[in-house]
C-alpha positions in Angstrom: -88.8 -42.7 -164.2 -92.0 -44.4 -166.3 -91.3 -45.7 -169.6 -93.4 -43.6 -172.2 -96.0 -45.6 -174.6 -98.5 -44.5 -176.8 -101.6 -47.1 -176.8 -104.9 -46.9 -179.6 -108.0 -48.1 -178.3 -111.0 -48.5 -180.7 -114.2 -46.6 -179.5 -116.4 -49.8 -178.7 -114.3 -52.4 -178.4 -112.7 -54.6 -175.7 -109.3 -53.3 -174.8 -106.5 -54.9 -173.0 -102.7 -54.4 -172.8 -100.2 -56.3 -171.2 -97.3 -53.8 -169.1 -94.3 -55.6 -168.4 -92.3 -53.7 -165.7 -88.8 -53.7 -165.5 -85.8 -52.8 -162.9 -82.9 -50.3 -164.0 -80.8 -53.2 -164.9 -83.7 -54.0 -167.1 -85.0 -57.1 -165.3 -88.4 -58.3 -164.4 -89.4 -56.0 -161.2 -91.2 -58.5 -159.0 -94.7 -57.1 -158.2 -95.4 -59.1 -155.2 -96.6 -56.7 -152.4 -97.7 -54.4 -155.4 -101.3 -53.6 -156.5 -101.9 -51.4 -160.1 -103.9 -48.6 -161.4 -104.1 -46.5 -163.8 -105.9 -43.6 -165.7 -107.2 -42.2 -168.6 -108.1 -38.3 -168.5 -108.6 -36.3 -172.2 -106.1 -33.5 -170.4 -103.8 -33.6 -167.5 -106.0 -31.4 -165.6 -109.6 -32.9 -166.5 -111.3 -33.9 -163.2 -113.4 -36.3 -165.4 -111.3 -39.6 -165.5 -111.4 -43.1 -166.3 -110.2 -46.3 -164.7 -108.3 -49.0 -166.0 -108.9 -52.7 -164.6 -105.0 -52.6 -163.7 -104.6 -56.5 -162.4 -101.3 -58.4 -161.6 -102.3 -61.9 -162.6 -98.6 -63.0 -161.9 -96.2 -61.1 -159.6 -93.1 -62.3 -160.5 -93.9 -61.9 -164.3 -93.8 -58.7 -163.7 -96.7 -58.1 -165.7 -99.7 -55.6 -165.3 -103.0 -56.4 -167.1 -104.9 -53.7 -168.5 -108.4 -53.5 -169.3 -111.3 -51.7 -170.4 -114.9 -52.9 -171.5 -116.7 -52.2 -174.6 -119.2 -50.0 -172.4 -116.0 -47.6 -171.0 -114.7 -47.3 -175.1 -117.9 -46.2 -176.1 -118.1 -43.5 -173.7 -115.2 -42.0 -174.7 -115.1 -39.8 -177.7 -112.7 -40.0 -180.4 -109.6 -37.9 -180.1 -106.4 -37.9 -177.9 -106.3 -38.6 -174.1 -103.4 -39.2 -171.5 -102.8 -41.7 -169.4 -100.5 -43.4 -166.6 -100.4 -46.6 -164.1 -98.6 -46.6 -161.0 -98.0 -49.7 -158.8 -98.0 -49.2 -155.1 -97.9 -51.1 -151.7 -100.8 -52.1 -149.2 -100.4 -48.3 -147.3 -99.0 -46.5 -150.7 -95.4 -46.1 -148.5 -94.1 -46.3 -152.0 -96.0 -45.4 -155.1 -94.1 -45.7 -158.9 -95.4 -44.8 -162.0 -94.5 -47.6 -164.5 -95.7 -46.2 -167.6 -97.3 -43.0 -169.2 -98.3 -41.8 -172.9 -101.0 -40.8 -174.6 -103.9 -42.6 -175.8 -105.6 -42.5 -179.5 -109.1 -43.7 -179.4 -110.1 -44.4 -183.4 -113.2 -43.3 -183.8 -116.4 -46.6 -184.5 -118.6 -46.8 -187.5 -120.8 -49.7 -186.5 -123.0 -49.3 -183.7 
């Protein structure tokens, strides 16, 4: 089952977040083999969606990366959106979600 987390992104900035994944016996889950990626959607049904940059920099960390650019946090409008990231293997034989919430995006002045 994926952990639940909130994030707040600010509408025109750089974003990143680190993940850290964890077994049942709450140890580091070795990502090796794994690949990330995640989603942002303003409703669980909206076919619009974005993409995280979901990387694994080190696998044994058990850390996920993620990202998003100044360009994708403009774009999006102030308000509530959901979100999860799943790791998965080369063929997606096995496909977990690792963490899901909802996103605030706080609303920019300068532009």
């Amino acid at each position: 089952m994926a952990v639940y987390s909130n994030l707040y992104i600010d509408q025109g900035a750089d974003f990143s977040s680190i993940v850290t994944v964890e077994d049942v016996l709450g140890q580091l889950f070795d990502l090796t083999n794994y690949s990330a990626r995640g989603q942002i959607r303003k409703t669980y049904s909206s076919s619009n969606s974005i993409d995280f940059s979901a990387n694994i920099p080190n696998p044994q960390s058990g850390e996920i990366l993620l990202e998003l650019t100044s360009s994708q946090t403009r774009e999006m409008k102030a308000g509530r959106y959901v979100y999860d990231v799943e790791i998965f293997t080369s063929n997606d034989t096995e496909v977990i979600r690792v963490v899901e919430g909802q996103i605030m995006v706080n609303p920019e002045v300068t532009r």
